[in-house]
Every structure is written in C-alpha cells, then in structure tokens.
N, C-alpha and C positions, 0 to 999 in steps of 0.2 A: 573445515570451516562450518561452523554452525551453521541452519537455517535462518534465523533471527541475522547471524553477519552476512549472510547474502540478500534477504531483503532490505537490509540497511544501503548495503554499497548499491544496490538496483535504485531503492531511491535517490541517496546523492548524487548516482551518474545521474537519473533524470533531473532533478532539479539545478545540479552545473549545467546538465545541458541546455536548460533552458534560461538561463542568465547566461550564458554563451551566447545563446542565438538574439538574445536581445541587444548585444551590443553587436553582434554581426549584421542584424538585418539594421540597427541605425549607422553603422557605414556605408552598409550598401545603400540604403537612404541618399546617403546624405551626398555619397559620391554619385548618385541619378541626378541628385538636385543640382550638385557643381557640374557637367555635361549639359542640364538642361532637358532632360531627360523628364524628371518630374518639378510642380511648382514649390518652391516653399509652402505656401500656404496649404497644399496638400500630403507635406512631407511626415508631419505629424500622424493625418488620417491613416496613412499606408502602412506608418510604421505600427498603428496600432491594430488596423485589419489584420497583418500579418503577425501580431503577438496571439491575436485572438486566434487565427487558425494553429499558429505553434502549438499552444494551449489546449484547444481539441485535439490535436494530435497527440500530444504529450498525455491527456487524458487515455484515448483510447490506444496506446502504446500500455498503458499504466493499466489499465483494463483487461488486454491482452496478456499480461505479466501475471497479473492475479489470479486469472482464469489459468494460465501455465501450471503456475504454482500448488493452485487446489488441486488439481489434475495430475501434479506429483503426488502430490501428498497421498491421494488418495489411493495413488497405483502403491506406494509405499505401504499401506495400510497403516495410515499415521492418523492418531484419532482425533478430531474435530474439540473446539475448545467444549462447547457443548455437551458433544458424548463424555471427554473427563468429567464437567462438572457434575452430569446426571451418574457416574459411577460414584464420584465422593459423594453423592447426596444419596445411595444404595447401601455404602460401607458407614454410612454415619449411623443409619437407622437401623443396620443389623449391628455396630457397635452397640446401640442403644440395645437391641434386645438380647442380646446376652449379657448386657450387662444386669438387667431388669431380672434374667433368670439364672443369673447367678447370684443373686440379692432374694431371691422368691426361694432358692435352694439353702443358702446362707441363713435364713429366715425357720424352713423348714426343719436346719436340724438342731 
C-alpha cells in the first residue's frame, strides 16, 4: 500500500472517528439528562465542552501521527518535498548549461 493510501485511511479513521463520538457523547448526553443526572438547559454546554476536548485530542492524536510519519520517512531515507524540488531546480540549471555549451560548440564549428 502506498504511503499517500495510508495517510488517507489514517485520516478517514480520525475524522469517522470523530462524528462517531459526536453522536455518542449526545446519547450519553441525553441518557444523563433522562436519569436526571445533568439539566436540559446544560445538556447542550456539555455536549459541546466535550466535542471541544474530543477535538484537541483528535488534534494532538493527528499531531502525534505526523510526527510518526516524518520520523519514518526519514529512517527510510525518503526525501523531503523540498530537497526533490531544490534537486529539479539543480538538474534544470545544469540542463540549461550544457545546453548553452552545446550551442557555443555548435556555434564554434
């Protein structure tokens, strides 16, 4: 499997996962509210503190994955998008100069 199709499926687990939790933490909600447990009128707030900590979690879970990732990469000796681009922007410019001295030889005879 490519890397590109395992970053994909790492994000759609996290983002199912996190509309999963959003409809589990409004059952749990809701089933506190019918017990008696929490009020209606604070059913909403709770439900929304606990989307907000999911969310930072979710973040630094996603944080943690990324930091994984580069840290394969780099045991792999897998090159940065960066170091490719600074190599085609090496082979453009020595394209360019043997082209210049094969047009200055071309020229010459």
């Amino acid at each position: 499997m490519a890397m590109r199709d395992v970053l994909n499926n790492v994000y759609s687990l996290g983002v199912g996962a996190a509309s999963a939790s959003k409809e589990q933490i409004e059952r749990t909600v809701n089933e506190l509210v019918q017990r008696g447990e929490v009020k209606r009128s604070e059913s909403n707030q709770l439900v929304d503190d606990l989307m907000e900590k999911g969310k930072k979690a979710q973040k630094e879970v996603e944080s943690m994955i990324t930091e994984r990732v580069k840290q394969y990469l780099v045991s792999m000796d897998i090159p940065t998008q960066a170091e490719v681009d600074a190599l085609k922007a090496r082979v453009a410019i020595l394209e360019k100069t043997l082209a210049q001295q094969d047009q200055a030889q071309s020229n010459d005879d």
